[in-house]
C-alpha positions in Angstrom: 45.8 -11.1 -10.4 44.4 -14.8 -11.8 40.6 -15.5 -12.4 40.1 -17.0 -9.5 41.6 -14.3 -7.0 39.5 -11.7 -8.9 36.7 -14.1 -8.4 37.1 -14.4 -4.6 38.3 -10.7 -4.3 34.3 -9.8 -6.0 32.9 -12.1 -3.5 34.5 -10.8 -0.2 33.8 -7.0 -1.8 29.9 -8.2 -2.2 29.8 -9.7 1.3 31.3 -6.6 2.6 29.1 -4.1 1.3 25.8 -6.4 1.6 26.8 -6.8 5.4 27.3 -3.1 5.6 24.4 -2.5 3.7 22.3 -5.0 6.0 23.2 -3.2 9.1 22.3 0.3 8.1 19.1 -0.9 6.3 17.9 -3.9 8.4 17.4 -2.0 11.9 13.9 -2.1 12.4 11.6 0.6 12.5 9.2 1.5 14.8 6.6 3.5 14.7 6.1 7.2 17.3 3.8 10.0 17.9 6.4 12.9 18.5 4.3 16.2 20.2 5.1 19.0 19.4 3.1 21.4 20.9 -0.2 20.9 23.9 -0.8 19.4 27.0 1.4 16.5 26.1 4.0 18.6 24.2 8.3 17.0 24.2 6.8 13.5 24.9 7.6 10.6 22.6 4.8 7.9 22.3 5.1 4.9 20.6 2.4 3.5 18.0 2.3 -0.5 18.4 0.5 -3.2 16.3 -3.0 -3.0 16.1 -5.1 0.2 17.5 -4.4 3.2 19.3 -7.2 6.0 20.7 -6.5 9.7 21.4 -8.8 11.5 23.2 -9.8 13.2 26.3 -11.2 10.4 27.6 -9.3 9.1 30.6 -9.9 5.7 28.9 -7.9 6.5 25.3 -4.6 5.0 25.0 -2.9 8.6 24.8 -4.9 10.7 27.0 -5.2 14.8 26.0 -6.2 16.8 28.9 -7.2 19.7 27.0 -10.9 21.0 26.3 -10.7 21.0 22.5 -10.0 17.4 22.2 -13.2 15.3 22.0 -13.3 12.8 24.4 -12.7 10.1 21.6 -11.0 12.2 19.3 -9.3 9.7 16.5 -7.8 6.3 16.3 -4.4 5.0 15.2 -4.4 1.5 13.1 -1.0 0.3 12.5 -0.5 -3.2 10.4 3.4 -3.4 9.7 4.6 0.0 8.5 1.2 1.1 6.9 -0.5 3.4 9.8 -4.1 5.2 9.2 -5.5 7.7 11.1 -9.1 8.3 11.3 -11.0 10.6 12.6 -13.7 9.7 15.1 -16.4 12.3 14.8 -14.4 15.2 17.0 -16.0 18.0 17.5 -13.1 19.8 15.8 -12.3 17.4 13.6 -8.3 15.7 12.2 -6.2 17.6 10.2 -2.9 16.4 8.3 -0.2 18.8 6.8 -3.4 21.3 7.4 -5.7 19.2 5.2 -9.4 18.3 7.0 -9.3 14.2 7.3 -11.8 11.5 8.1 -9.4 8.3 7.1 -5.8 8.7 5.5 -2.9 6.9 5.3 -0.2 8.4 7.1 3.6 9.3 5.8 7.1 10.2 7.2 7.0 13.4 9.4 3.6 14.3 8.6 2.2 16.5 10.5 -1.5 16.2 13.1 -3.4 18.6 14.1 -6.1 17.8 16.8 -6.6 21.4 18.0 -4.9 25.2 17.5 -3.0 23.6 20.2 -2.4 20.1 20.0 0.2 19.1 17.4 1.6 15.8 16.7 4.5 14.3 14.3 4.5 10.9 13.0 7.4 9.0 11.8 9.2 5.9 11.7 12.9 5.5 13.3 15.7 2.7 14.6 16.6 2.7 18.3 19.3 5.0 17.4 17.0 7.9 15.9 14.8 7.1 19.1 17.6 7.8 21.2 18.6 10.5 20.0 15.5 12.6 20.1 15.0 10.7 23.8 18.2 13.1 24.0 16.7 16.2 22.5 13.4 16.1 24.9 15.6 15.7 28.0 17.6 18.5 26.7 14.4 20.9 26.9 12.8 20.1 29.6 15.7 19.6 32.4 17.8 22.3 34.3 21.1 21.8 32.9 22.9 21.9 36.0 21.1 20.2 38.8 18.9 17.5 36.4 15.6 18.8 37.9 13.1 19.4 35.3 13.3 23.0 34.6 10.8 25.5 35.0 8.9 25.9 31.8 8.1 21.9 32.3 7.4 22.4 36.2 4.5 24.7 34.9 3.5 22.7 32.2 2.9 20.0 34.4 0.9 22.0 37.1 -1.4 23.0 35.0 -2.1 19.6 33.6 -2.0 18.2 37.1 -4.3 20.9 38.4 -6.9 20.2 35.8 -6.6 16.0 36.1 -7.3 17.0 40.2 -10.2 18.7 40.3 -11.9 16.9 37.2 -11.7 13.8 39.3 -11.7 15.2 43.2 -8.2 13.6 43.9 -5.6 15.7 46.6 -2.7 17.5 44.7 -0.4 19.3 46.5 2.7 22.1 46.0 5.9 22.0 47.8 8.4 25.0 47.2 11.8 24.4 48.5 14.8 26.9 49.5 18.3 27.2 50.7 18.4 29.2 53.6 21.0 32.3 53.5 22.2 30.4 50.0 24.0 34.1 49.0 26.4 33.9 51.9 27.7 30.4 50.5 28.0 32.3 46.8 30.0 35.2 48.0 32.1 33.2 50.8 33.1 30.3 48.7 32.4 31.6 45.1 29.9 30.5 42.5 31.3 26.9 41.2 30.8 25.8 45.3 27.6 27.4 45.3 26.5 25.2 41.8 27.9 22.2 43.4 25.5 23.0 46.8 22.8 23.2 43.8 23.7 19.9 42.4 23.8 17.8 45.5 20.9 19.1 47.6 18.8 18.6 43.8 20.4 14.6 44.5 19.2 14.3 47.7 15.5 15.5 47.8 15.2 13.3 44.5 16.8 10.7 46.8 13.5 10.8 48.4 11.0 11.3 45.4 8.4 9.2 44.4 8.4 7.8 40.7 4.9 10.0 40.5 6.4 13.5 41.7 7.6 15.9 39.7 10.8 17.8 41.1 11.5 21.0 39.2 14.2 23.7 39.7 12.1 27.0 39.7 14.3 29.6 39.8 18.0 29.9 41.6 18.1 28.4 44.6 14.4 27.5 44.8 13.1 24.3 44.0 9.6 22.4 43.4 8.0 19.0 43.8 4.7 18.8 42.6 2.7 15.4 44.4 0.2 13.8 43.1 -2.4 12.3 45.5 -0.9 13.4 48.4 -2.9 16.0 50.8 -1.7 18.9 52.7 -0.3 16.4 55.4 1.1 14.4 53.7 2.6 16.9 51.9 3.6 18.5 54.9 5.3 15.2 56.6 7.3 14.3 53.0 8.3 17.9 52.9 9.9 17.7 56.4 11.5 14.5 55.4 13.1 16.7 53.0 14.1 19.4 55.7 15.4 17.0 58.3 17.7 15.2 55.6 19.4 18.2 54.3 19.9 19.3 57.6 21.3 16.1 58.9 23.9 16.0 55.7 27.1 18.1 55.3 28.3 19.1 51.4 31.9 18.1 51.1 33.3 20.1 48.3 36.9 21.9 48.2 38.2 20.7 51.2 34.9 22.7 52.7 32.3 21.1 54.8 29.4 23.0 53.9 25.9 22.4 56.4 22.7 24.0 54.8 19.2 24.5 56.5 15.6 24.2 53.9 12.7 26.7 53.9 9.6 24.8 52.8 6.2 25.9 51.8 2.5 23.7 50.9 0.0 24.7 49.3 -2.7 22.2 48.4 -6.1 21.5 46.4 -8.8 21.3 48.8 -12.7 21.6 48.9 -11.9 25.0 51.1 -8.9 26.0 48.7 -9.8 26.4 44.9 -6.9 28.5 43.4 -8.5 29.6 39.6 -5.2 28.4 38.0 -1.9 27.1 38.2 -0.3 30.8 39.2 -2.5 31.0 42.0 -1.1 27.7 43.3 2.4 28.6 43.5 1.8 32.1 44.7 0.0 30.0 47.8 2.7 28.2 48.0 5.5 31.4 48.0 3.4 33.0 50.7 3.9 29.7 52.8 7.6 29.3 52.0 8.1 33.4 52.8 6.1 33.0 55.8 8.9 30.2 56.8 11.6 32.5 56.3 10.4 35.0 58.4 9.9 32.9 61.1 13.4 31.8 61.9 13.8 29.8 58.6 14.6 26.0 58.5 11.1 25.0 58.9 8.2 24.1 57.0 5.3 26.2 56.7 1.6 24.6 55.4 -1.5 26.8 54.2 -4.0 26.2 56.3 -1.5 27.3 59.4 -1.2 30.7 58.5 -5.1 30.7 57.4 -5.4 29.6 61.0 -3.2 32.1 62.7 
């Protein structure tokens, strides 16, 4: 090999490994708030230029519905890739990696405590870190065969959405869903048909969903949708929209035409219904659905008619 092939051969080699080089170190960064545990706990936040407030405070930029946080608990300032957390006179005061703050500069994966309860990482990733722990939350808080959230997050949520509700007298209401006579499809037509009913009625009530509810597979065949803002009524109407739907549809799977009917149950936050905590709401709303399938099933059943009767 002559000078000048060597010479060329160094150059190509060079541009090769500073393209290579570029691509895996050039990505930008950006900046999250991963929680790991609390109110707020599997959700991803972002931290962009300038200043961001937690707190309880409806007001903050992340907003902490839980009693331990102060109401403007600390603030985030980020300028490039330097990000400093200080503490804004909490009651309980910052800690990082354990250690008591007021200001500090933060690093990869360290570690926030705002309460016992509320935990937060911070770190820096490309869009494909992001996506992958986008991945990882969806894994943990979604039923793995219907795609409805799954139940730990269902109560989770409640209990959140209980407390934003009464704090700020706004209507929140329970709807528990469930196949009628869903055991005769398992044992006629086997367990993969009965997954696939699963999978396809979980498509069509979230067909219908708002992007504010929250539709959660509780347990088997039963189902949840937890609406925000929405009295019994209208609880009541959206949940026979849900009824009426199903019942209209067939399933088509293995040649089988398969017709299923919905028992429904609402419970609702009222002035004349407190329920002490989340539990207490969905029992209210079992009794409703139960009371539905003991009266000839395929029907929706609200709270206040069997106060009423």
């Amino acid at each position: 090999m002559d000078k000048k092939t060597r010479k060329n051969k160094k150059t190509v080699d060079q541009t090769a490994d500073t393209s290579v080089t570029s691509l895996v170190e050039d990505k930008p960064k950006l900046a999250y708030l991963f929680f790991l545990s609390g109110p707020l706990k599997g959700q991803l936040f972002p931290l962009s230029q300038g200043t961001t407030v937690l707190g309880r405070n409806q007001d903050s930029d992340i907003v902490i519905n839980e009693k331990r946080i102060s109401r403007s608990h600390l603030k985030l300032k980020r300028t490039g890739t330097k990000v400093v957390i200080e503490d804004q006179g909490s009651t309980n005061g910052t800690f990082v990696n354990g250690e008591k703050v007021k200001v500090k500069t933060l690093n990869q994966n360290d570690k926030v405590h705002l309460s016992p309860i509320s935990i937060f990482k911070f770190f820096f990733a490309d869009e494909d870190e992001k996506v992958a722990i986008d991945e990882l939350y969806e894994l943990g808080v979604r039923d793995p065969l219907t795609g409805a959230f799954n139940k730990r997050y269902l109560m989770e949520r409640l209990e959140e959405e209980m407390s934003h509700a009464q704090r700020h007298q706004v209507p929140l209401s329970l709807v528990m869903v469930d196949i009628d006579r869903f055991k005769e499809i398992n044992d006629t037509y086997g367990h993969l048909v009965g997954d696939h009913v699963l999978i396809r009625l979980a498509e069509g009530i979230k067909s219908i969903c708002r992007r504010a509810d929250i539709f959660a597979r509780y347990g088997g065949e039963e189902f949840c949708l937890i609406l925000r803002n929405t009295d019994e009524k209208g609880a009541s109407v959206h949940a026979e929209r849900i009824r009426e739907l199903i019942q209209n549809k067939s399933i088509d799977t293995e040649g089988n035409k398969i017709k299923i009917t919905l028992s429904l149950g609402v419970a609702s936050l009222s002035d004349k219904t407190e329920y002490k905590n989340h539990k207490q709401f969905i029992q209210a709303a079992d009794r409703c659905l139960y009371h539905s399938k003991k009266h000839g099933r395929n029907r929706t059943t609200a709270a206040s008619e069997i106060i009423a009767s």
